[in-house]
TORKOL-4160 file (C-alpha; in steps of 0.2 Angstrom, whole numbers, padded with zeros to 4 digits, m for minus):
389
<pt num="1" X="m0048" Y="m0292" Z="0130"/>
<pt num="2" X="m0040" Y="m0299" Z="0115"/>
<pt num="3" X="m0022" Y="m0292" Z="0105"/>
<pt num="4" X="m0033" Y="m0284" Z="0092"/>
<pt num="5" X="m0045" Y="m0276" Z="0103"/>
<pt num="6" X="m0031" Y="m0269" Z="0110"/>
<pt num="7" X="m0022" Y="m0265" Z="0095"/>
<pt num="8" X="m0037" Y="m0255" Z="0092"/>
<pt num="9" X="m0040" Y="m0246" Z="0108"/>
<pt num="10" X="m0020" Y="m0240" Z="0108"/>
<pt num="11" X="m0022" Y="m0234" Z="0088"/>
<pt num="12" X="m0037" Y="m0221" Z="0096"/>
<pt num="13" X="m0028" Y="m0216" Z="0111"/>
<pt num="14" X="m0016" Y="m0213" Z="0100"/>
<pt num="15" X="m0022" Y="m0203" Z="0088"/>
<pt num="16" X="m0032" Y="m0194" Z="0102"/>
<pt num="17" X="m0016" Y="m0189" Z="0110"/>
<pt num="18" X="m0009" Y="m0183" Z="0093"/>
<pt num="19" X="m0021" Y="m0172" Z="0090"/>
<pt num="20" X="m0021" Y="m0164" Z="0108"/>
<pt num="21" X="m0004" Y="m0162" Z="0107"/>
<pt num="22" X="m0006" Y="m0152" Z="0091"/>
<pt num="23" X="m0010" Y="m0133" Z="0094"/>
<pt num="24" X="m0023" Y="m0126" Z="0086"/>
<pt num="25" X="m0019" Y="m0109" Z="0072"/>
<pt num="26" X="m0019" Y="m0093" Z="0082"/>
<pt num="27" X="m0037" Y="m0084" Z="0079"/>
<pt num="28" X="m0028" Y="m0068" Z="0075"/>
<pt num="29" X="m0013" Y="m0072" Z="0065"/>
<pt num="30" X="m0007" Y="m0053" Z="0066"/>
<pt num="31" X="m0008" Y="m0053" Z="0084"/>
<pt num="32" X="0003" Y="m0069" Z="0084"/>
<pt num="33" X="0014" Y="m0063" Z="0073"/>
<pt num="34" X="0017" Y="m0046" Z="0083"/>
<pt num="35" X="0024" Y="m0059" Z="0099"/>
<pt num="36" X="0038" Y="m0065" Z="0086"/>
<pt num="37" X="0055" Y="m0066" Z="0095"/>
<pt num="38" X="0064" Y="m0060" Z="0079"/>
<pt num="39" X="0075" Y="m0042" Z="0082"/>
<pt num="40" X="0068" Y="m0034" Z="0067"/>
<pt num="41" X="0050" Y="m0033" Z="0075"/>
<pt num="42" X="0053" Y="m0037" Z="0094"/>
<pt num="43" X="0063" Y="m0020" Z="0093"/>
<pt num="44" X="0049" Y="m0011" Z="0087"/>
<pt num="45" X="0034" Y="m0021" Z="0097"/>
<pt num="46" X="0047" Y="m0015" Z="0115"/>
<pt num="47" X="0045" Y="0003" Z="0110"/>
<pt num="48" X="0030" Y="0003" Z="0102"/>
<pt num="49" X="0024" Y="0021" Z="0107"/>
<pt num="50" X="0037" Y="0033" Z="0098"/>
<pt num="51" X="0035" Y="0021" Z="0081"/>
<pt num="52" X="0017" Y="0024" Z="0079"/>
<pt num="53" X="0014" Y="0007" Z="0075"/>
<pt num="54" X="m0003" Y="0004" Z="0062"/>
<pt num="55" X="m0007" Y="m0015" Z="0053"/>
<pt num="56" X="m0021" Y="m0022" Z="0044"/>
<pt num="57" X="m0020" Y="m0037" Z="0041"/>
<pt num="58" X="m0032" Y="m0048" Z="0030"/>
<pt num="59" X="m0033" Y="m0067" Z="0027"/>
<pt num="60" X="m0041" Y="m0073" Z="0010"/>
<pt num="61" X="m0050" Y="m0089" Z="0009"/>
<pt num="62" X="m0059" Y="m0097" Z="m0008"/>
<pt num="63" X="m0073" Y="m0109" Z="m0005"/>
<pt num="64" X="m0079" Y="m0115" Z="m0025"/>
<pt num="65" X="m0085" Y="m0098" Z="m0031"/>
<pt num="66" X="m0085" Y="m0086" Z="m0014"/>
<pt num="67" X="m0071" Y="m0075" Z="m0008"/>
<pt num="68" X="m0069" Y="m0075" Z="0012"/>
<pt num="69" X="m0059" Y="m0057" Z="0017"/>
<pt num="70" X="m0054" Y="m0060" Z="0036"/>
<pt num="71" X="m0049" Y="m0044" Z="0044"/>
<pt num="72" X="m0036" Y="m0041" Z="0058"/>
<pt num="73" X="m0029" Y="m0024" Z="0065"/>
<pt num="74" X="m0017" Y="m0017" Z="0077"/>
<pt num="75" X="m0018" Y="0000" Z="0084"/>
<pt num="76" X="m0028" Y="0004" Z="0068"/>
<pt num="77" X="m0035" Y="0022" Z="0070"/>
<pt num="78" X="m0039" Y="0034" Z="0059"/>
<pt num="79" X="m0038" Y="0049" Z="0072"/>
<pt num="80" X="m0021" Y="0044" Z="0073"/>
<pt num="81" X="m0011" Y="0054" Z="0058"/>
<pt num="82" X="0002" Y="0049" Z="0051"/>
<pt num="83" X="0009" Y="0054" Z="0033"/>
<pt num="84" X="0004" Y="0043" Z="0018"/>
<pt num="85" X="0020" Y="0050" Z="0007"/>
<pt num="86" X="0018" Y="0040" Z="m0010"/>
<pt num="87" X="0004" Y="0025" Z="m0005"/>
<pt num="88" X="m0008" Y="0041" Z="m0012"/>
<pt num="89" X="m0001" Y="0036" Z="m0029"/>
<pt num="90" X="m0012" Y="0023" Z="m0029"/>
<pt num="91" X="m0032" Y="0030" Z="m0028"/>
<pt num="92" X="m0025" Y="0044" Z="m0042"/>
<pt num="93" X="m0020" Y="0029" Z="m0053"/>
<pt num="94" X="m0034" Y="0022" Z="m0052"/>
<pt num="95" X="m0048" Y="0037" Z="m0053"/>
<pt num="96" X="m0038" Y="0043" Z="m0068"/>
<pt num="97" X="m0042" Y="0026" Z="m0077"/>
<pt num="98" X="m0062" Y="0028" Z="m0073"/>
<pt num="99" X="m0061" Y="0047" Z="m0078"/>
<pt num="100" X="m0052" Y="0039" Z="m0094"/>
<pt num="101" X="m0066" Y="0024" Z="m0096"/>
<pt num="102" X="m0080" Y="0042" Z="m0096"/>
<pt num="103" X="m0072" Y="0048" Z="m0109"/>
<pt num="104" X="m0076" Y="0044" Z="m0128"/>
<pt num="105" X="m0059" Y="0054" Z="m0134"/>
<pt num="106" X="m0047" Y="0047" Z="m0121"/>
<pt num="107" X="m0039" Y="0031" Z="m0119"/>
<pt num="108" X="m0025" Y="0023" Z="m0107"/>
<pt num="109" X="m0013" Y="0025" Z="m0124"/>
<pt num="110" X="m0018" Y="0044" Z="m0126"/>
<pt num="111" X="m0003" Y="0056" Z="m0129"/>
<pt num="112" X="m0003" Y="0072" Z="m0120"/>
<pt num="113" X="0007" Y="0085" Z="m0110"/>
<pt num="114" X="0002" Y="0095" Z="m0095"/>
<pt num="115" X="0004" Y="0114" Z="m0099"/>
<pt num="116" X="0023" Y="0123" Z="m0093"/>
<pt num="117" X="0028" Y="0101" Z="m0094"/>
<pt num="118" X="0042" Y="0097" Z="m0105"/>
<pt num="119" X="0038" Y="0080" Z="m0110"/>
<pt num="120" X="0024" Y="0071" Z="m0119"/>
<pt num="121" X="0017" Y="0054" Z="m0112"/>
<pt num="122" X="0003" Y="0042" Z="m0112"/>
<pt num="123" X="m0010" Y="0039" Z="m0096"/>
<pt num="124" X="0000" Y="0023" Z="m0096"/>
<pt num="125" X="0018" Y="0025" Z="m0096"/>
<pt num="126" X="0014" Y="0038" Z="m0082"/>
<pt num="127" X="0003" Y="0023" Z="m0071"/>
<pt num="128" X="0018" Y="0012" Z="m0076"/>
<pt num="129" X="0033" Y="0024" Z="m0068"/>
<pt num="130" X="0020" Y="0027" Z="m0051"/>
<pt num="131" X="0022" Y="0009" Z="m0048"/>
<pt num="132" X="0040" Y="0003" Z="m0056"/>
<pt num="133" X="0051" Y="0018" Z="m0047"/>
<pt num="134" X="0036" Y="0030" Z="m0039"/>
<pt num="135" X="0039" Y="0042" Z="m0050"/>
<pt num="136" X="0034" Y="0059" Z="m0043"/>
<pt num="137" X="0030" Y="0069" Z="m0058"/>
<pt num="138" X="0020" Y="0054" Z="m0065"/>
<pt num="139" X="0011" Y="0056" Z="m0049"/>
<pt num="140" X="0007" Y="0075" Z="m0052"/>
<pt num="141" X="0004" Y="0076" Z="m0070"/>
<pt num="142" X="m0013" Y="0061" Z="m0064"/>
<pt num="143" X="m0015" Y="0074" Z="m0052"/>
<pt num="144" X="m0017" Y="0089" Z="m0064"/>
<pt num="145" X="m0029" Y="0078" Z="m0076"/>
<pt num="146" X="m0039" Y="0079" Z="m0061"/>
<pt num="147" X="m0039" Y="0089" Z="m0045"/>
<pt num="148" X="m0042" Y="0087" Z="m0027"/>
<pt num="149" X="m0061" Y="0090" Z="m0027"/>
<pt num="150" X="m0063" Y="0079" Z="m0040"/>
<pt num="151" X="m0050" Y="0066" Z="m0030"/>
<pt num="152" X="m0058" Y="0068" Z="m0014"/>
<pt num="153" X="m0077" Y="0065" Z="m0021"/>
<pt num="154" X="m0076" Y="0051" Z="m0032"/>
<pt num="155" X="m0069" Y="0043" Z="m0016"/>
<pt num="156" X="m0078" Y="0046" Z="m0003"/>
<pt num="157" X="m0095" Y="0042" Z="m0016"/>
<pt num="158" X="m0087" Y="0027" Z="m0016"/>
<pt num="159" X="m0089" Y="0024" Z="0002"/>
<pt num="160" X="m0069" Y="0027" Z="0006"/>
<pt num="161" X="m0067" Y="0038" Z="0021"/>
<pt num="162" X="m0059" Y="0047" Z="0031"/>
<pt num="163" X="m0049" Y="0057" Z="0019"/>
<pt num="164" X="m0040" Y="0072" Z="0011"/>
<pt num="165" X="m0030" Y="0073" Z="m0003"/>
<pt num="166" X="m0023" Y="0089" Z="m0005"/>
<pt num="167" X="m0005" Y="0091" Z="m0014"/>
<pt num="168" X="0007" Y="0087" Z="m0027"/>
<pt num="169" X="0023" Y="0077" Z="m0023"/>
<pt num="170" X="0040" Y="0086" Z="m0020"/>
<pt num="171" X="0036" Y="0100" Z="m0033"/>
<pt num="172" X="0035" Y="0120" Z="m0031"/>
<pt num="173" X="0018" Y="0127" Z="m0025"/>
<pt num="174" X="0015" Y="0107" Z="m0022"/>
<pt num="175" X="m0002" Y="0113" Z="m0013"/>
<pt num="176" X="m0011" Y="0128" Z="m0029"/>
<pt num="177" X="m0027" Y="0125" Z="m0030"/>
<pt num="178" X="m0027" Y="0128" Z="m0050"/>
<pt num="179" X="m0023" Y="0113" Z="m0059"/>
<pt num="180" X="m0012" Y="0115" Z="m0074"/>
<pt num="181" X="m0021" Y="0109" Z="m0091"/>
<pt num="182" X="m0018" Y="0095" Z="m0100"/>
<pt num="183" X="m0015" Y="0096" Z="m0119"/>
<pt num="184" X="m0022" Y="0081" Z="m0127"/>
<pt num="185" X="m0017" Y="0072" Z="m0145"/>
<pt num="186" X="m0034" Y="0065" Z="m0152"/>
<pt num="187" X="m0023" Y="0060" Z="m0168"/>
<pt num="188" X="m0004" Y="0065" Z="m0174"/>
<pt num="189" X="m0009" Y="0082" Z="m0179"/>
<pt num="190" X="m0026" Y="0091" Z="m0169"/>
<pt num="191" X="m0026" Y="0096" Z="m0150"/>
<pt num="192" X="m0035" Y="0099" Z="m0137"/>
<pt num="193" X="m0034" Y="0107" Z="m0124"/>
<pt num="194" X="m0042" Y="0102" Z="m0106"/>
<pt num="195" X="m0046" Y="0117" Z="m0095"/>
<pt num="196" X="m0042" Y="0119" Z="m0076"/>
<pt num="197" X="m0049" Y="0116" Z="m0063"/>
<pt num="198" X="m0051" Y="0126" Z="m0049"/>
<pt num="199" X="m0052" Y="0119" Z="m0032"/>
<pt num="200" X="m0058" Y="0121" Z="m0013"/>
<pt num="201" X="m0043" Y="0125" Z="m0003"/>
<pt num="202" X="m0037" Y="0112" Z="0011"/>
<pt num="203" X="m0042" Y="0117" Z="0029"/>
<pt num="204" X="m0031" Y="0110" Z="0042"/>
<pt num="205" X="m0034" Y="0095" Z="0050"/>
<pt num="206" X="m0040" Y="0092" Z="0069"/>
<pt num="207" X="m0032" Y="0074" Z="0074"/>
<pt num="208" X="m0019" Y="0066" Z="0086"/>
<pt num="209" X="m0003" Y="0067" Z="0083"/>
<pt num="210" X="m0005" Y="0079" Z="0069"/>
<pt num="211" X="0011" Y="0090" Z="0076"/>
<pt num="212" X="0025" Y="0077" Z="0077"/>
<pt num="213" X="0044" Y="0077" Z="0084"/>
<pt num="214" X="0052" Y="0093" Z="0093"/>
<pt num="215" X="0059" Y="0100" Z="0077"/>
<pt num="216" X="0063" Y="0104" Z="0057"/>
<pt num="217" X="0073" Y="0111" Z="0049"/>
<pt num="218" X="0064" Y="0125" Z="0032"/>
<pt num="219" X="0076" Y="0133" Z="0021"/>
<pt num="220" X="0090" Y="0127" Z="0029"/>
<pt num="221" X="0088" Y="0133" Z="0046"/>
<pt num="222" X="0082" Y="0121" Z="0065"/>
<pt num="223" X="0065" Y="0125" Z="0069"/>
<pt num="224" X="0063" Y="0118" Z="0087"/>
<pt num="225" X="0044" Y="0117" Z="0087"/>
<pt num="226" X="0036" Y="0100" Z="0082"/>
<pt num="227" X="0032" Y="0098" Z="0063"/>
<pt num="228" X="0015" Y="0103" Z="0057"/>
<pt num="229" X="0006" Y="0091" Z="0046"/>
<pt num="230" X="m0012" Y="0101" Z="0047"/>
<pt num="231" X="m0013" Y="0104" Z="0029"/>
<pt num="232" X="m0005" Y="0090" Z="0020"/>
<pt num="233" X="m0011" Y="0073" Z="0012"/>
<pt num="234" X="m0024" Y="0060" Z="0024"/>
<pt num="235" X="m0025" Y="0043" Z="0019"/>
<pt num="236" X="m0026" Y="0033" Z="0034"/>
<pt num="237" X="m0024" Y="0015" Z="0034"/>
<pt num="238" X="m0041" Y="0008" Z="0033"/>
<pt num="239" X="m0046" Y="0018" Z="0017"/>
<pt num="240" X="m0029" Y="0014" Z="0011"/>
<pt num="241" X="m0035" Y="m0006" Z="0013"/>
<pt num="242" X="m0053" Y="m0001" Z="0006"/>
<pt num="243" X="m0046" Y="0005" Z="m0010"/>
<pt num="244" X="m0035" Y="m0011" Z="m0012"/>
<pt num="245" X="m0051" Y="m0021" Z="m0009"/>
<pt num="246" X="m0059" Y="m0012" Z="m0021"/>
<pt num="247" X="m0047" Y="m0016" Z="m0035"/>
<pt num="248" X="m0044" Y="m0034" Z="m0031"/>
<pt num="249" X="m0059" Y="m0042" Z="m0025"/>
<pt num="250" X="m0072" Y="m0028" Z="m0035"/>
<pt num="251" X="m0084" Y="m0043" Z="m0036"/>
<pt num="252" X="m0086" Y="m0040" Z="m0016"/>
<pt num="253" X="m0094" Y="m0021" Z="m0016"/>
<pt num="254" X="m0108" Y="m0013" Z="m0023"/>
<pt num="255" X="m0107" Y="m0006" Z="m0040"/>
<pt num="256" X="m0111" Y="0012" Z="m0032"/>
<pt num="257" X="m0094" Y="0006" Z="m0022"/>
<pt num="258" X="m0083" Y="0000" Z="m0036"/>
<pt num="259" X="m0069" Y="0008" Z="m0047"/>
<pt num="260" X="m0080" Y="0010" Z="m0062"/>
<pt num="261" X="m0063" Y="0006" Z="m0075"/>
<pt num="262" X="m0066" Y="m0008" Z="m0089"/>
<pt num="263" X="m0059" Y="m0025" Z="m0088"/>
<pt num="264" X="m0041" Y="m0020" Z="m0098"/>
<pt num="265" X="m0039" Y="m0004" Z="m0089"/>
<pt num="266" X="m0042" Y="m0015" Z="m0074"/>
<pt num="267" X="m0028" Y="m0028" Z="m0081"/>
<pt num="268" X="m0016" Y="m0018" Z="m0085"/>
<pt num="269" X="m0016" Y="m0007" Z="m0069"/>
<pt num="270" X="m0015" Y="m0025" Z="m0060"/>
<pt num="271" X="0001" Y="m0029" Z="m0070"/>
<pt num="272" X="0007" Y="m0011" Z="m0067"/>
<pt num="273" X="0004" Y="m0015" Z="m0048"/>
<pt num="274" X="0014" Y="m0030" Z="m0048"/>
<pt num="275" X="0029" Y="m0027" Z="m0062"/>
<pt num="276" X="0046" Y="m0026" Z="m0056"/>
<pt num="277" X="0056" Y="m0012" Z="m0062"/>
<pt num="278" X="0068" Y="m0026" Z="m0073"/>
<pt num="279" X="0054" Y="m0030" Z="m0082"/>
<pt num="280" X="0048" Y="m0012" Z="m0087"/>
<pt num="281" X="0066" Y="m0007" Z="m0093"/>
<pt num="282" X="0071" Y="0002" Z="m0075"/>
<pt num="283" X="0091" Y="m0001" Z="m0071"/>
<pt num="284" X="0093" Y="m0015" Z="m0059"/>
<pt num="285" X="0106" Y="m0008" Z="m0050"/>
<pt num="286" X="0096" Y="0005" Z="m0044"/>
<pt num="287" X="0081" Y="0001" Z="m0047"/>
<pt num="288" X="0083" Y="m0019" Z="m0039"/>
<pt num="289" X="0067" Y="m0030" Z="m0038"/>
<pt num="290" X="0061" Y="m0024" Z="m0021"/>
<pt num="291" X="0064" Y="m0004" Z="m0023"/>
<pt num="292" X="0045" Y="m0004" Z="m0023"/>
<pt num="293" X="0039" Y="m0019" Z="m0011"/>
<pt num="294" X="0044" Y="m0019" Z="0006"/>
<pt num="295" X="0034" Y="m0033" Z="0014"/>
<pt num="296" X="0045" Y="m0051" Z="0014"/>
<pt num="297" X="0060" Y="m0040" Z="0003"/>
<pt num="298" X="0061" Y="m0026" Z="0008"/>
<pt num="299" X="0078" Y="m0030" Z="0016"/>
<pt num="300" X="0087" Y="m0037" Z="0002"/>
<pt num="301" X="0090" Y="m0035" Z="m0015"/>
<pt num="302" X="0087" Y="m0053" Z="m0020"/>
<pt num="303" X="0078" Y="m0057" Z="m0035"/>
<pt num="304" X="0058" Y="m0059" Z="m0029"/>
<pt num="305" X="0052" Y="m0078" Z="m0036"/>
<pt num="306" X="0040" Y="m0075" Z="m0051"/>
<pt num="307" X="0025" Y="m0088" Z="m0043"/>
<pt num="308" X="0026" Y="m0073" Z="m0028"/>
<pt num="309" X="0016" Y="m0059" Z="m0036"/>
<pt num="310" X="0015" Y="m0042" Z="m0025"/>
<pt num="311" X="0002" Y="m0029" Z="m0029"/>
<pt num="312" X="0006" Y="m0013" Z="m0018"/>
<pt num="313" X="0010" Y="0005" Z="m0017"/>
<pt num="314" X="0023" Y="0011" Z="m0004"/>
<pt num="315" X="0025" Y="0027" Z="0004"/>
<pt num="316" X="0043" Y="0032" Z="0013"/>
<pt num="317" X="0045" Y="0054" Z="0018"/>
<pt num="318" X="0046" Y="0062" Z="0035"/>
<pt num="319" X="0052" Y="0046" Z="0043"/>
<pt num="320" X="0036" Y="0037" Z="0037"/>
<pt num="321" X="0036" Y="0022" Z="0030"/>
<pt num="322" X="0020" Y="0012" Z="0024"/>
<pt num="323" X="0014" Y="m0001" Z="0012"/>
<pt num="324" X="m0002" Y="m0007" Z="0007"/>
<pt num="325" X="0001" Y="m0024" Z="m0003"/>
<pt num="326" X="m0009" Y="m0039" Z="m0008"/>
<pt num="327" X="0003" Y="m0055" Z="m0009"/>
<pt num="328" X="m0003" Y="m0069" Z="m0021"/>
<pt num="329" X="0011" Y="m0086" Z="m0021"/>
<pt num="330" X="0003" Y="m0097" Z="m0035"/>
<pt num="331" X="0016" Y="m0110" Z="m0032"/>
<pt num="332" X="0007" Y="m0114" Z="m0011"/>
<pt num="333" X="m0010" Y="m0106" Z="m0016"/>
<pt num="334" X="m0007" Y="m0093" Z="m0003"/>
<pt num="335" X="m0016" Y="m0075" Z="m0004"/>
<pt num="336" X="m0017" Y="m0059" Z="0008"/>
<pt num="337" X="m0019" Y="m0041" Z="0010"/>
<pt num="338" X="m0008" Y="m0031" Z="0023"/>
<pt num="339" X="m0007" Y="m0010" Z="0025"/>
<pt num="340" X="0006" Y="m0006" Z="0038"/>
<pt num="341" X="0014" Y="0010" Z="0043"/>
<pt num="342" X="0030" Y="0013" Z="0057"/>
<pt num="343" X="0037" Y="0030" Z="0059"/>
<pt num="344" X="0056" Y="0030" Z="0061"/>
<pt num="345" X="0064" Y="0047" Z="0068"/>
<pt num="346" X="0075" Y="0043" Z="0082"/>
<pt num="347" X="0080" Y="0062" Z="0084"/>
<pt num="348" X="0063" Y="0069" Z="0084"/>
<pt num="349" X="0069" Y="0080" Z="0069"/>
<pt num="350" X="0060" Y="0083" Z="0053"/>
<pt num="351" X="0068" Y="0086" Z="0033"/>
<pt num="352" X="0085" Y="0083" Z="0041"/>
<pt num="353" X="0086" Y="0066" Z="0030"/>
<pt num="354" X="0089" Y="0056" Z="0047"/>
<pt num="355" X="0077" Y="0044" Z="0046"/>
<pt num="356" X="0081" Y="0024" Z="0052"/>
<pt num="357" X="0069" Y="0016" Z="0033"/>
<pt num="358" X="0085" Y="0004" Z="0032"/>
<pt num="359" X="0089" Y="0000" Z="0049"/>
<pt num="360" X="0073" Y="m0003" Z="0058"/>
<pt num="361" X="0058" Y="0002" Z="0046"/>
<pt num="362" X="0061" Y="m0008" Z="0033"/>
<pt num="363" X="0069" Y="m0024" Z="0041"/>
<pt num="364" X="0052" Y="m0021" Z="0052"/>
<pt num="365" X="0041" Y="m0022" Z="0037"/>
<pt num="366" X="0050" Y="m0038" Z="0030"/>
<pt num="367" X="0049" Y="m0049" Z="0043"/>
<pt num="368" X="0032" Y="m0044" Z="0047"/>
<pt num="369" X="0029" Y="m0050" Z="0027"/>
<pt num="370" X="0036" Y="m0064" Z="0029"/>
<pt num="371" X="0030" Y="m0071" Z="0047"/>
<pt num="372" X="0014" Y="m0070" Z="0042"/>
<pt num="373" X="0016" Y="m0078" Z="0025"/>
<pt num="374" X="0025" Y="m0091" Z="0034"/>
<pt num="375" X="0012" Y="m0093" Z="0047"/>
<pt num="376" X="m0003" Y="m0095" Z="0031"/>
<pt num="377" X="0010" Y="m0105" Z="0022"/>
<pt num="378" X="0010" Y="m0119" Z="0040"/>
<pt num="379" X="m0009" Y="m0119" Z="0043"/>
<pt num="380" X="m0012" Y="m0123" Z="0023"/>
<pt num="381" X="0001" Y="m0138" Z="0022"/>
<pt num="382" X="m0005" Y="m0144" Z="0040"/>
<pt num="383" X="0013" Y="m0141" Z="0050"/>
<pt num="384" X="0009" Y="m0126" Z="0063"/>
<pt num="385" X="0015" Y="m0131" Z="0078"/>
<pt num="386" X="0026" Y="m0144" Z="0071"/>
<pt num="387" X="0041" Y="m0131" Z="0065"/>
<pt num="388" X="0046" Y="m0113" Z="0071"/>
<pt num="389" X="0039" Y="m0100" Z="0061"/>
């Protein structure tokens, strides 16, 4: 056999070998992730049970003019409650802005002020301060304009279910059934008044887990029984991911499906969803770039790289801590979705303020964010296997 023949036949062996040494991308990417050696999830992943662990994780892919949603979960059950604190900021967001886009008299930049309230605002400013600082009173004034009944039907017409919202956030009588009126500026001089609404009253819920930990404290005094969340707010994780959807890829669903809001409302909830408190006028010390975005930053209070964009609602109270997020890096061409929640209440006691969000819940969140982004960044530039994640 000649040198070139054989030149050739060791060029093909060659890059035979090459490409059987090179391990193929994990077909579940979350699942990989979840194995990572790192402390800030291997901690979690060896106790799993007593964090009440839930992710959903979705890989984007573009192909010319079609969008490829990949989903991936982990313990993902919605008979398994947990408490959706502030990510129930998001669906009233963005149901106030199709009530708005029904209305001939009412836009984004409408003044108004809910009756007994003692300032006056705009829809806007309010979807603004929900994501920027998660401003509860924002929160509740959407929530007067339109009422649990009104909440719970437009979503679940919309094909988003299981859920219940049923309260106002961190307010007295958070749970009335009465809404508060708005009063409405159609010009700088005439008013109108929106009347209340009155609304079905919440019955409890029947799921797992619904009664957590051993104790709480209520007007200062230890209960020791476990903490009853029967009547409070249920938005499990995979409505949580189907309203995200819904808004970012509204091309994908039905129009019975969609959020029926026009293509500005629709932009500027998008910027609302992604602005960083310094650029909305928020104080940076207290209000750093990452106050509102816990995957990849969570744990620190560097600046987050403009070509990173980070489209979310978070949700931290009774130990709870959960994000629903969809991460775009325009600089690697790298998009996906992720909803996670981890419960952190080492002492199994509720409304004592002991709750681990900075030592394990966040860090856990972080990593997770950034392991997976690592991992989508390697398989698009060709080097999984080659470098440690």
């Amino acid at each position: 056999m000649s040198h070139k023949y054989l030149f050739a036949f060791w060029i093909l062996l060659t890059t035979f070998s090459c490409k059987e040494d090179t391990p193929s991308p994990p077909v579940d990417p979350l699942a990989y992730v979840l194995q990572s050696n790192h402390l800030n999830i291997k901690r979690v992943m060896d106790s799993i049970s007593k964090y009440e662990v839930q992710v959903l994780f979705t890989a984007v892919t573009r192909r010319n003019d079609s969008v490829i949603l990949d989903d991936h979960d982990f313990q993902v059950n919605a008979e398994n409650y947990f408490y959706p604190a502030s990510t129930v900021k998001l669906p009233i967001a963005v149901l106030a802005l199709e009530k708005l886009n029904e209305n001939d008299t009412l836009t984004m930049d409408t003044r108004f002020f809910v009756e007994g309230d003692t300032i006056t605002t705009t829809f806007a400013e309010e979807i603004i301060k929900i994501f920027a600082a998660s401003d509860n009173d924002a929160y509740n004034r959407l929530f007067e304009f339109l009422g649990t009944d009104e909440i719970n039907n437009r979503l679940e017409n919309k094909g988003i279910v299981p859920i219940r919202i049923s309260h106002r956030l961190s307010t007295e009588n958070a749970d009335r059934t009465t809404t508060r009126p708005l009063v409405v500026y159609l010009n700088d001089s005439t008013l109108m008044n929106r009347t209340r609404s009155y609304n079905k009253a919440p019955r409890p819920l029947s799921l797992n887990s619904i009664k957590k930990g051993k104790g709480y404290y209520h007007d200062g005094e230890l209960v020791m029984e476990p903490f009853d969340f029967g009547l409070k707010n249920y938005y499990p994780i995979e409505a949580q991911h189907a309203v995200l959807k819904r808004i970012m890829f509204p091309e994908l669903f039905s129009k019975k499906e969609q959020f029926h809001i026009n293509k500005e409302q629709r932009q500027r909830l998008l910027k609302a969803m992604s602005a960083l408190p310094r650029e909305v006028g928020y104080n940076t010390r207290e209000f750093y770039d990452s106050y509102g975005k816990f995957f990849m930053y969570g744990d620190t209070k560097e600046p987050i790289p403009k070509t990173l964009k980070i489209y979310n609602k978070v949700g931290y109270a009774y130990g709870a801590l959960t994000d629903c997020a969809y991460l775009k890096d325009t600089k690697n061409d790298i998009e996906f979705l992720i909803t996670a929640t981890i419960l952190v209440n080492e002492d199994g006691i509720f409304n004592d303020d002991q709750y681990e969000y900075e030592s394990v819940g966040i860090p856990f969140l972080a990593e997770l964010g950034r392991e997976l982004y690592q991992l989508q960044l390697s398989i698009k530039n060709g080097t999984y296997g080659t470098t440690d994640l």
